[in-house]
N, C-alpha and C positions, 0 to 999 in steps of 0.2 A: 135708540138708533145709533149705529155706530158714526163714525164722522164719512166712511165711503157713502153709506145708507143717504146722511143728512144731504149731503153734495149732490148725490144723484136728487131726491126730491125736490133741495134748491133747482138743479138746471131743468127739473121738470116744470116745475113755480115758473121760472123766466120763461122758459119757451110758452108757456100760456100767455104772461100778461103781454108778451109781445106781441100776440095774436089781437089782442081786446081794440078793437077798429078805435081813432081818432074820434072823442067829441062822445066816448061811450066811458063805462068806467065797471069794476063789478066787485067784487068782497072778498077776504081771506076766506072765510068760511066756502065761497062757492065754487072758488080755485079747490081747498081741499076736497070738497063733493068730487066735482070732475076729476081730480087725481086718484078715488077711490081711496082717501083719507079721511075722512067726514070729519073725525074727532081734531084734528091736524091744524085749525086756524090759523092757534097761535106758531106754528111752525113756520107755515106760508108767509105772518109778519115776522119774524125772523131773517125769511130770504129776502123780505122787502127792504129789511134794515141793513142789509149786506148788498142787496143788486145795484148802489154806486161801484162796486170792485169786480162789477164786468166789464169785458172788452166792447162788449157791442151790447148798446145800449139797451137799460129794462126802463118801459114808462110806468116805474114803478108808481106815481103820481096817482095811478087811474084804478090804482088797488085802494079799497076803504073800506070802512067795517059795516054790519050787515043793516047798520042804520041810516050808514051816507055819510057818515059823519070824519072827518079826514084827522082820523086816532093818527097817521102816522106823518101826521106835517113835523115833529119836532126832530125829524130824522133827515131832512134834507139842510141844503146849506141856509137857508133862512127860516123860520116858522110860518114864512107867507109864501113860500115858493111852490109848495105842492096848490096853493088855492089859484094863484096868477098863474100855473100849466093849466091847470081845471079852466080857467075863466077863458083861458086865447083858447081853448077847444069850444068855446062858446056853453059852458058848464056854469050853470049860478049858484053861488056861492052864498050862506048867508049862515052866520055866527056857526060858522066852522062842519056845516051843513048841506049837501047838495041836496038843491031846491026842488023838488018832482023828482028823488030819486029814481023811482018807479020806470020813469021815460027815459033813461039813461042808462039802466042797467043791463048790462050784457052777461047771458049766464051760460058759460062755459059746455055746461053739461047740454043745455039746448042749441045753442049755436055752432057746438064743434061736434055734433052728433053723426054718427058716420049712416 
């Protein structure tokens, strides 16, 4: 992908996870399903790793990988920070784990279905 191509896909990435309602959360992989990139995951953590250098806020927090498991805490300003936004959404938390992922997860491709 060229670097316009990557930009365009990052501001598509943002405008989803911004959609993902409070107290919900959902996965690289399912953000790329809904973009029509299946194979794309790691791209999507890519934009994740970069959406602190937006103007208007991504809760990138609520993006995690397809097992719940919060792969991308070591990219915010502390390693506990992405699990204490999880936890005040009332999200539980356990050895880097969200707990009932299942009841929590929000899937793009069903929820933003036209």
């Amino acid at each position: 992908m060229s670097n316009i191509q990557t930009n365009d896909f990052f501001d598509q990435v943002y405008q989803v996870v911004r959609l993902i309602p409070k107290g919900r959360v959902t996965s690289y992989g399912a953000i790329a399903n809904y973009l029509g990139a299946k194979k794309s995951s790691r791209l999507v953590g890519y934009a994740m790793n970069a959406a602190h250098t937006q103007k208007k806020t991504v809760p990138a927090h609520r993006v995690v990988n397809r097992n719940g498991e919060l792969t991308g805490k070591h990219h915010f300003k502390t390693p506990f920070e992405m699990q204490e936004l999880l936890e005040k959404e009332k999200i539980e938390i356990k050895n880097d784990r969200i707990v009932d992922f299942k009841k929590y997860f929000w899937n793009p491709t069903v929820e933003l279905a036209l």
